[in-house]
N, CA, C and O atoms as CSV, one atom per row, in Angstrom:
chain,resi,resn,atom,element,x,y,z
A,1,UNK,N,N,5.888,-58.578,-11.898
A,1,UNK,CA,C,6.637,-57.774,-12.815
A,1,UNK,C,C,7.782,-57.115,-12.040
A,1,UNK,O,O,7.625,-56.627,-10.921
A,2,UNK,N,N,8.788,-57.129,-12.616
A,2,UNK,CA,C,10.281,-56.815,-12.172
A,2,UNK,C,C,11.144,-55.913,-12.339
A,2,UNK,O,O,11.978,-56.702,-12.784
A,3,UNK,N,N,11.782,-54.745,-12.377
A,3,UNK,CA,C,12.730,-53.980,-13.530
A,3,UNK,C,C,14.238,-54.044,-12.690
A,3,UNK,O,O,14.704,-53.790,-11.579
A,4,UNK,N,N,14.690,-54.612,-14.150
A,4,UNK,CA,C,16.325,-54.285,-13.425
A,4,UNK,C,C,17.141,-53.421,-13.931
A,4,UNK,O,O,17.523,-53.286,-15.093
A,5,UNK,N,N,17.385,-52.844,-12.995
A,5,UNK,CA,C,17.943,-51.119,-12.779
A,5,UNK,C,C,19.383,-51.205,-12.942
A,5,UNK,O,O,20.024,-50.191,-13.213
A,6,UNK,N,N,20.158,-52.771,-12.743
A,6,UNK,CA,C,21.333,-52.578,-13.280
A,6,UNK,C,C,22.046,-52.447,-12.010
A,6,UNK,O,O,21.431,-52.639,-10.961
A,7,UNK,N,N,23.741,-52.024,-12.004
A,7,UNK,CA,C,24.364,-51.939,-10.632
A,7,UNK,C,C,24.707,-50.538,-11.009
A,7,UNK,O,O,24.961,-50.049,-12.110
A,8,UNK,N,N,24.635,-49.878,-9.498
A,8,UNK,CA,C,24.792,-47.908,-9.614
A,8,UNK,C,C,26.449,-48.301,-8.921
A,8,UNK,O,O,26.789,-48.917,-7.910
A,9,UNK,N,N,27.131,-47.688,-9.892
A,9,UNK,CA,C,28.449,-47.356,-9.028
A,9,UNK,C,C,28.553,-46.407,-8.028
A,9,UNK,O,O,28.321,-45.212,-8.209
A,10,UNK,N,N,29.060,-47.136,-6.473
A,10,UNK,CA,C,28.818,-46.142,-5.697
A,10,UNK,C,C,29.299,-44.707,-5.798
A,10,UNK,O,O,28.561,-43.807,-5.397
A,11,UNK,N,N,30.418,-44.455,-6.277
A,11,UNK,CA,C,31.425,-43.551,-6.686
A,11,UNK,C,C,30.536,-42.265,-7.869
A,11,UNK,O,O,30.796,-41.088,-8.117
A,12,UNK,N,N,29.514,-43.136,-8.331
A,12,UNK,CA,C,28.632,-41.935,-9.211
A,12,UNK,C,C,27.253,-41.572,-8.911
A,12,UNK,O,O,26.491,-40.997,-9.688
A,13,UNK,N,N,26.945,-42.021,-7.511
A,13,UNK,CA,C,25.413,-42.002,-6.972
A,13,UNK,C,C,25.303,-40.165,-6.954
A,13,UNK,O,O,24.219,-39.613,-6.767
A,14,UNK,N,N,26.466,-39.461,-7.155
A,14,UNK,CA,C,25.986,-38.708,-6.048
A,14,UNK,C,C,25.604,-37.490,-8.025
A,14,UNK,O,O,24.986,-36.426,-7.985
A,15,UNK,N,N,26.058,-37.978,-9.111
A,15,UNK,CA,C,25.757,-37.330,-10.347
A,15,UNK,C,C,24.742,-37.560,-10.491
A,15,UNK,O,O,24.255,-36.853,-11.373
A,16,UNK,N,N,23.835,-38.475,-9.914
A,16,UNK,CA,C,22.147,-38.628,-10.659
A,16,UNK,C,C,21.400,-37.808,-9.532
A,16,UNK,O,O,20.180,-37.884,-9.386
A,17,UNK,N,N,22.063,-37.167,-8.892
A,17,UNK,CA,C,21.342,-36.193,-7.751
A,17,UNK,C,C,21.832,-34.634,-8.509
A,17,UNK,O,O,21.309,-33.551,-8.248
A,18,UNK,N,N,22.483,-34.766,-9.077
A,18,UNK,CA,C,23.224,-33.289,-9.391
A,18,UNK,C,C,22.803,-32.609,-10.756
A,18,UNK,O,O,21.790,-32.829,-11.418
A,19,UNK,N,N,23.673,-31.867,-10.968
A,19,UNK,CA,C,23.120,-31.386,-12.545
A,19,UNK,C,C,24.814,-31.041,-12.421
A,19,UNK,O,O,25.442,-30.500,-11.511
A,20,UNK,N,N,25.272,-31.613,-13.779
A,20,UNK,CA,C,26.606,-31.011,-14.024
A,20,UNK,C,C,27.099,-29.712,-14.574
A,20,UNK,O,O,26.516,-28.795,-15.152
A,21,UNK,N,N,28.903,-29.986,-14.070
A,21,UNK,CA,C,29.006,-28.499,-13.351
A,21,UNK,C,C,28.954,-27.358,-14.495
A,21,UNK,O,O,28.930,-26.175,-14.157
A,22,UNK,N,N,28.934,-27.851,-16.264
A,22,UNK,CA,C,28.608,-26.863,-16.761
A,22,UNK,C,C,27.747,-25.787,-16.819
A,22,UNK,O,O,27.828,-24.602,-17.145
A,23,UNK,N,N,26.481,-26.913,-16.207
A,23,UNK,CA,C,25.315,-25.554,-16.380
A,23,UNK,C,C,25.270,-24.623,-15.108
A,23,UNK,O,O,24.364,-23.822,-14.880
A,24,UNK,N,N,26.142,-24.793,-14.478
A,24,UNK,CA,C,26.355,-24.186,-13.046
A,24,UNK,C,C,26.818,-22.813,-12.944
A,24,UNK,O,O,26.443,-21.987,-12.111
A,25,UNK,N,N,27.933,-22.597,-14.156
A,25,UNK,CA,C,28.597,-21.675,-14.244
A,25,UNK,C,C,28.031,-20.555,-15.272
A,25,UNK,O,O,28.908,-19.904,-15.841
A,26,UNK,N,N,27.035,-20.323,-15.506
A,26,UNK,CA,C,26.286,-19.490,-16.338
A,26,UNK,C,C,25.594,-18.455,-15.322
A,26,UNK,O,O,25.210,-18.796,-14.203
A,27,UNK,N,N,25.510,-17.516,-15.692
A,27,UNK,CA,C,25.123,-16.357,-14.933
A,27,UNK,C,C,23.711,-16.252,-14.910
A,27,UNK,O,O,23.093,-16.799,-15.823
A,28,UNK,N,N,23.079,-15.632,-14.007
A,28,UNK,CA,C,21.439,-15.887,-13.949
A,28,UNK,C,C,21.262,-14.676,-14.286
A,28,UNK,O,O,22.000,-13.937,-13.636
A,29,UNK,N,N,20.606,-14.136,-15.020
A,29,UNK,CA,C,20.180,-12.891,-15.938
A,29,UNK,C,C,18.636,-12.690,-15.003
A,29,UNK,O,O,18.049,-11.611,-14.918
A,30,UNK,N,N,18.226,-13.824,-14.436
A,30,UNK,CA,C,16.398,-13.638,-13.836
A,30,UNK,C,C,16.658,-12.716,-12.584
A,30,UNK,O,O,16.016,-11.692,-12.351
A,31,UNK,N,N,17.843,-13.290,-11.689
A,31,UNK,CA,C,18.107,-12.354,-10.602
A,31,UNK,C,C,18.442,-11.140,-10.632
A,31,UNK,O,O,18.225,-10.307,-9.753
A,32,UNK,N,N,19.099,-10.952,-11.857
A,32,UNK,CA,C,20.040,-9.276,-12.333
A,32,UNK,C,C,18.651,-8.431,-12.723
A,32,UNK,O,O,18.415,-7.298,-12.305
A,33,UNK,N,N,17.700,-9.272,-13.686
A,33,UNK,CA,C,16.885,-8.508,-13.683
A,33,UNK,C,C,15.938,-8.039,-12.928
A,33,UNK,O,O,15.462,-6.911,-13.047
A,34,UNK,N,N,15.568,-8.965,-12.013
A,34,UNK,CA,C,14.633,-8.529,-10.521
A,34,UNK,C,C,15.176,-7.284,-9.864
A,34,UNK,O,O,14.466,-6.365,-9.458
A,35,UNK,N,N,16.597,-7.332,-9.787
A,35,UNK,CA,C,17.117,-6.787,-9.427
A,35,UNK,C,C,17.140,-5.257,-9.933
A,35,UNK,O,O,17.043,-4.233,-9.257
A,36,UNK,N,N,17.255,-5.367,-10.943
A,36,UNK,CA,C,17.200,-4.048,-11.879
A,36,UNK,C,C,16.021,-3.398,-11.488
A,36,UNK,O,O,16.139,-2.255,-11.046
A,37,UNK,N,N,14.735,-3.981,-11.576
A,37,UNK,CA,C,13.831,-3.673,-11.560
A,37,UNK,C,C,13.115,-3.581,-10.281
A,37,UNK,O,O,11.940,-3.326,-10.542
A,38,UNK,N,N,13.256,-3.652,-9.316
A,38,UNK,CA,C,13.118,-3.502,-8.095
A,38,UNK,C,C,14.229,-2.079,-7.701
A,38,UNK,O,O,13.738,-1.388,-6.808
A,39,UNK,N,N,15.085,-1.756,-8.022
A,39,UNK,CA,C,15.916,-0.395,-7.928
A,39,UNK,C,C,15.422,0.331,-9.545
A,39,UNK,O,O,16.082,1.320,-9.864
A,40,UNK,N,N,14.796,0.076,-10.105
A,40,UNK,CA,C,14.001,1.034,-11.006
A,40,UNK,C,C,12.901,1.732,-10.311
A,40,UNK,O,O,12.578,2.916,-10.224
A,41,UNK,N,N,12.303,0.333,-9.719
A,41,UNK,CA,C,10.724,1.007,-8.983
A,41,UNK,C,C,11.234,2.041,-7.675
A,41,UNK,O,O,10.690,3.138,-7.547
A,42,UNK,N,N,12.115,1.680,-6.902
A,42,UNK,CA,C,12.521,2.111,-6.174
A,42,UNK,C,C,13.171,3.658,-6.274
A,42,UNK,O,O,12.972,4.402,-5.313
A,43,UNK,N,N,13.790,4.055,-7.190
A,43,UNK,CA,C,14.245,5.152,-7.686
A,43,UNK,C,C,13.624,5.868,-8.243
A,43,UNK,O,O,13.983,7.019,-8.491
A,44,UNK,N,N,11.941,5.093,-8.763
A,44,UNK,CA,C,10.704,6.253,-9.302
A,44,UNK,C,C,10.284,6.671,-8.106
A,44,UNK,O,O,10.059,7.876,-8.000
A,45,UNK,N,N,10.109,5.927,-7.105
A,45,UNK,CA,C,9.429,5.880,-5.664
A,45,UNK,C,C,10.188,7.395,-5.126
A,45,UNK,O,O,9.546,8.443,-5.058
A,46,UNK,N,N,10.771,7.352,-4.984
A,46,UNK,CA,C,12.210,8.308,-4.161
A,46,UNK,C,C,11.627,10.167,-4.937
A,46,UNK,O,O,11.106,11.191,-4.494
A,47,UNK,N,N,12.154,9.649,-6.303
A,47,UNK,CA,C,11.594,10.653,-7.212
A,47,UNK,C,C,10.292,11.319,-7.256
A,47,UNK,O,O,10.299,12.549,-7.199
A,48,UNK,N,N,8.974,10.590,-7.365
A,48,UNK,CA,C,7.958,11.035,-6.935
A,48,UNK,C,C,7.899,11.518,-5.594
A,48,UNK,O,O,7.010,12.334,-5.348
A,49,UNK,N,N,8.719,11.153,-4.625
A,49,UNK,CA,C,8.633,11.599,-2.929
A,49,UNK,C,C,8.836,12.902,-3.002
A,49,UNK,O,O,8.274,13.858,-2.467
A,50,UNK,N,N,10.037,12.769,-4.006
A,50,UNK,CA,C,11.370,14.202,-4.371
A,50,UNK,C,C,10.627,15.909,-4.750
A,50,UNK,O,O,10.967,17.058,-4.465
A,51,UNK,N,N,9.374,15.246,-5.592
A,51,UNK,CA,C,8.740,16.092,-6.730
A,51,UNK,C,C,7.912,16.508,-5.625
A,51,UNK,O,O,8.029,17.643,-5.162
A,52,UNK,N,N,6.948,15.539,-5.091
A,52,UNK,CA,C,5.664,16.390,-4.294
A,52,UNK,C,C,6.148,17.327,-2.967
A,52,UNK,O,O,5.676,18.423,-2.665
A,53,UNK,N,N,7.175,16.624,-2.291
A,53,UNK,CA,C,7.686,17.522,-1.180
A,53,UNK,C,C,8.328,18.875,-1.549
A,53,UNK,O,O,8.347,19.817,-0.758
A,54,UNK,N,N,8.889,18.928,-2.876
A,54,UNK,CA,C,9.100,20.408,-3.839
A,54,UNK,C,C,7.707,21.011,-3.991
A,54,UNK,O,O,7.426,22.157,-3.639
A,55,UNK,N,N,7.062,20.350,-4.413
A,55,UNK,CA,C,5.950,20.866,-4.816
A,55,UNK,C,C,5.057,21.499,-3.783
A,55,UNK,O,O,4.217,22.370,-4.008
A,56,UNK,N,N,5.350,20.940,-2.598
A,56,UNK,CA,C,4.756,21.575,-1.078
A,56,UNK,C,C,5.199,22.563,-0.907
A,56,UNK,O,O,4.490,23.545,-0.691
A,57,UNK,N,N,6.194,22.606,-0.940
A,57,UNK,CA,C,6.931,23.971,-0.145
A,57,UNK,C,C,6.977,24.992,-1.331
A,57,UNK,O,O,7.388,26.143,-1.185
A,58,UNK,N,N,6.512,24.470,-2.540
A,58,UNK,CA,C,6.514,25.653,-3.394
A,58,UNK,C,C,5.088,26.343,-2.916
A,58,UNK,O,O,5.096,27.395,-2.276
A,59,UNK,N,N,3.912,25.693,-3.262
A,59,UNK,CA,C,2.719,26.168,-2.975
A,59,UNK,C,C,2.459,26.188,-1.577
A,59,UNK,O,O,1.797,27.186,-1.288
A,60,UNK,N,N,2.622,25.747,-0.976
A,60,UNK,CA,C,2.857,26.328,0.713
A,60,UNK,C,C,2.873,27.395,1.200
A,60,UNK,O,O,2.049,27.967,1.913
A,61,UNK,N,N,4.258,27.824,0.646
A,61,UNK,CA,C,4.274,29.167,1.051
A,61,UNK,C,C,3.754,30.361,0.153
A,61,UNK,O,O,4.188,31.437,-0.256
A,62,UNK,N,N,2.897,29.805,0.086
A,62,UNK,CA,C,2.158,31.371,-0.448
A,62,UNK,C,C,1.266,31.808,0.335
A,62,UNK,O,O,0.898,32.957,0.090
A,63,UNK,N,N,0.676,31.173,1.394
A,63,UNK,CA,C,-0.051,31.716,2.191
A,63,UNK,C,C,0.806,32.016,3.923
A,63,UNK,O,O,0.366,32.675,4.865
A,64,UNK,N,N,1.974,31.337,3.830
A,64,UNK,CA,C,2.623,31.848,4.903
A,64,UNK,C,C,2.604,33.051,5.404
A,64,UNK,O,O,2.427,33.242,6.608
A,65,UNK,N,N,2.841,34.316,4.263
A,65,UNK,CA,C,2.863,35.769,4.705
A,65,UNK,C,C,1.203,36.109,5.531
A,65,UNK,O,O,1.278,37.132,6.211
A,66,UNK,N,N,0.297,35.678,5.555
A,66,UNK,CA,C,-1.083,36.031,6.083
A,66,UNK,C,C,-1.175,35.406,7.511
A,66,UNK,O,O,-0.485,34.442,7.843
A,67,UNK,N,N,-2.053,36.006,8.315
A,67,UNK,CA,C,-2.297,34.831,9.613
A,67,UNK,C,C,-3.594,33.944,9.541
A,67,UNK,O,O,-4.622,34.458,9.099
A,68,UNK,N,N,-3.591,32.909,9.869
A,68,UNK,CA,C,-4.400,31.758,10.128
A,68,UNK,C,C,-5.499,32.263,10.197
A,68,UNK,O,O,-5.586,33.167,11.028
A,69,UNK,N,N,-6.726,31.931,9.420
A,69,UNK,CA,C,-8.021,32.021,9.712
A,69,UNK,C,C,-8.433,30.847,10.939
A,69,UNK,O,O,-8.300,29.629,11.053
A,70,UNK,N,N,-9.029,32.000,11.806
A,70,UNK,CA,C,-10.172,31.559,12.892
A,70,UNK,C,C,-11.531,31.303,12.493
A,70,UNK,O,O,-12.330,31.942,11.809
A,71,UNK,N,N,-11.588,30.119,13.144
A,71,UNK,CA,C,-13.159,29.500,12.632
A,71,UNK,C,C,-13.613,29.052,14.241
A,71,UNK,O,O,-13.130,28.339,15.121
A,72,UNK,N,N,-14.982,30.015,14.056
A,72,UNK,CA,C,-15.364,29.739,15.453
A,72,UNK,C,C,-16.728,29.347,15.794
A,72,UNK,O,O,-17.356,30.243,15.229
A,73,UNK,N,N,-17.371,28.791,16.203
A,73,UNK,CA,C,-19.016,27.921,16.864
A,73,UNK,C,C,-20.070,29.260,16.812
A,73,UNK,O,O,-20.039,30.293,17.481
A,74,UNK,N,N,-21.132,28.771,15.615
A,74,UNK,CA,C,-22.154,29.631,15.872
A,74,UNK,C,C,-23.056,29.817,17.285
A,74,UNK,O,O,-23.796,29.077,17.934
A,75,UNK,N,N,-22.443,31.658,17.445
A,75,UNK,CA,C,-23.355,31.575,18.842
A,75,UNK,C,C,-24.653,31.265,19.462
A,75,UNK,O,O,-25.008,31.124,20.632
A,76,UNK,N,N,-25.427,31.185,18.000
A,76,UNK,CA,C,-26.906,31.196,18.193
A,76,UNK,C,C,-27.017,29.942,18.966
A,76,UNK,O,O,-26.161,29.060,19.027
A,77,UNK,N,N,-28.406,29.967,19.669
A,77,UNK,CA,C,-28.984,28.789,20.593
A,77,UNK,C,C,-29.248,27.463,19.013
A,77,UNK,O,O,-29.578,27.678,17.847
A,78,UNK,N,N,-28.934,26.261,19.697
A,78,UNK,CA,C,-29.170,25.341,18.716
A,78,UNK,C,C,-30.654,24.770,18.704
A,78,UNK,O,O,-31.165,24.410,17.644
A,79,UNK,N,N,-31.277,24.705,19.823
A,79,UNK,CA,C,-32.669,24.718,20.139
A,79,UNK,C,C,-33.123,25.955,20.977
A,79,UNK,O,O,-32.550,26.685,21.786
A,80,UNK,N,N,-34.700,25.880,20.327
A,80,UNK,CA,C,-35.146,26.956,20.029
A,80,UNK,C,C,-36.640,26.477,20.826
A,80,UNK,O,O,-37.181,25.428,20.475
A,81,UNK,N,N,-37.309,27.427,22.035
A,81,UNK,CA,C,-38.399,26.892,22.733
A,81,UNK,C,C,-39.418,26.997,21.319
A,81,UNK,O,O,-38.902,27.663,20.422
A,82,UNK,N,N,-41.035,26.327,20.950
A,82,UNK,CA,C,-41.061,26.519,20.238
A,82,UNK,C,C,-42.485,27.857,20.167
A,82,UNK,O,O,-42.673,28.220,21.328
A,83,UNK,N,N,-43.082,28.326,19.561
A,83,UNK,CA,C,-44.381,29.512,19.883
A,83,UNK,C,C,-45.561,29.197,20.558
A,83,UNK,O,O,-46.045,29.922,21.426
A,84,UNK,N,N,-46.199,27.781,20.060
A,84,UNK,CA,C,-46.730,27.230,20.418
A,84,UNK,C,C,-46.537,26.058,21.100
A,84,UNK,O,O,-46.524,24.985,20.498
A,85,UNK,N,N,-46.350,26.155,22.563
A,85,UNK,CA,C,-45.764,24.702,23.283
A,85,UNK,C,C,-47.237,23.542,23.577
A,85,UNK,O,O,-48.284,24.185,23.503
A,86,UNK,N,N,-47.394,22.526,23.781
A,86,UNK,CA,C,-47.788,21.838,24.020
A,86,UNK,C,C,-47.885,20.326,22.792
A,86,UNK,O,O,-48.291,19.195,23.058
A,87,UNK,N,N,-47.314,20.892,21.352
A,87,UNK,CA,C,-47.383,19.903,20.481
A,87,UNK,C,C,-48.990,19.391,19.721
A,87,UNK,O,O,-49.959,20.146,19.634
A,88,UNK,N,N,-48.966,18.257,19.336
A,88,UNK,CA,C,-49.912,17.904,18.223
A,88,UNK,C,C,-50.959,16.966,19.342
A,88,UNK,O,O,-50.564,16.104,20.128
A,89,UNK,N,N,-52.261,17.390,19.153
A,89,UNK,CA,C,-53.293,16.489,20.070
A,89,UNK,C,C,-53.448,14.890,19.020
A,89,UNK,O,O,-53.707,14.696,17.832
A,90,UNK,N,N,-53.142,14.002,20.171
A,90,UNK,CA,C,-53.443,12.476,19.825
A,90,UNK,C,C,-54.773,11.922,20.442
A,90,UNK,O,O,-55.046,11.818,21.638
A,91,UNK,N,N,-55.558,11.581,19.329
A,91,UNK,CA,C,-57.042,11.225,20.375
A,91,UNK,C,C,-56.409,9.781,20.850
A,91,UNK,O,O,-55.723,9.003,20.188
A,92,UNK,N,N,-56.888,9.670,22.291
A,92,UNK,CA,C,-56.950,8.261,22.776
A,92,UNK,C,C,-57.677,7.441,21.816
A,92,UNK,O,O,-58.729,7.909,21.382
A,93,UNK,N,N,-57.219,6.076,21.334
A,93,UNK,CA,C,-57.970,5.448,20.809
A,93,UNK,C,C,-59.009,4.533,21.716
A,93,UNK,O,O,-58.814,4.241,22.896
A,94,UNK,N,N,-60.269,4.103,20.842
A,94,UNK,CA,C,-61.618,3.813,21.777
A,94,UNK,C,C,-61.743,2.318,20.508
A,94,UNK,O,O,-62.081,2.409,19.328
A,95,UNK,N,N,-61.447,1.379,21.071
A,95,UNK,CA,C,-62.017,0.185,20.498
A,95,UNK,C,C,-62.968,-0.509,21.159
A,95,UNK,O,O,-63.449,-1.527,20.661
């Protein structure tokens, strides 16, 4: 079995590789919108940064006027000898 494909003019090989030039010249709306939307997210991003770092220095300083609480290691001994020393009697076992 055979197919004949006919003769390709060399002069037009290079249009069955291409897409003609009308559809070329149309604007891509997919990139504009990525675009859009990637400097949307980006400009909420910024904004939320904007809001909480306000929001720090608002509530922040309310405790500025006071000095720093000290927190310091209970002095007590952490072990403790105990009243009765020697512990719990274990009978040797006898088999």
């Amino acid at each position: 079995m055979s197919y004949q494909l006919g003769q390709i003019d060399p002069d037009q090989r290079s249009e069955l590789f291409t897409e003609p030039r009308e559809q070329e010249s149309r604007p891509r709306f997919r990139g504009l919108i990525a675009t859009a939307a990637a400097l949307l997210v980006m400009g909420m991003f910024a904004g939320g940064l904007w809001f909480a770092y306000h929001q720090g220095l608002r509530h922040g300083s309310i405790n500025s006027g006071g000095d720093v609480p000290l927190i310091r290691a209970d002095e007590r001994p952490t072990k403790v000898k105990p009243e009765k020393p020697g512990g719990m009697e274990i009978p040797i076992g006898t088999s």
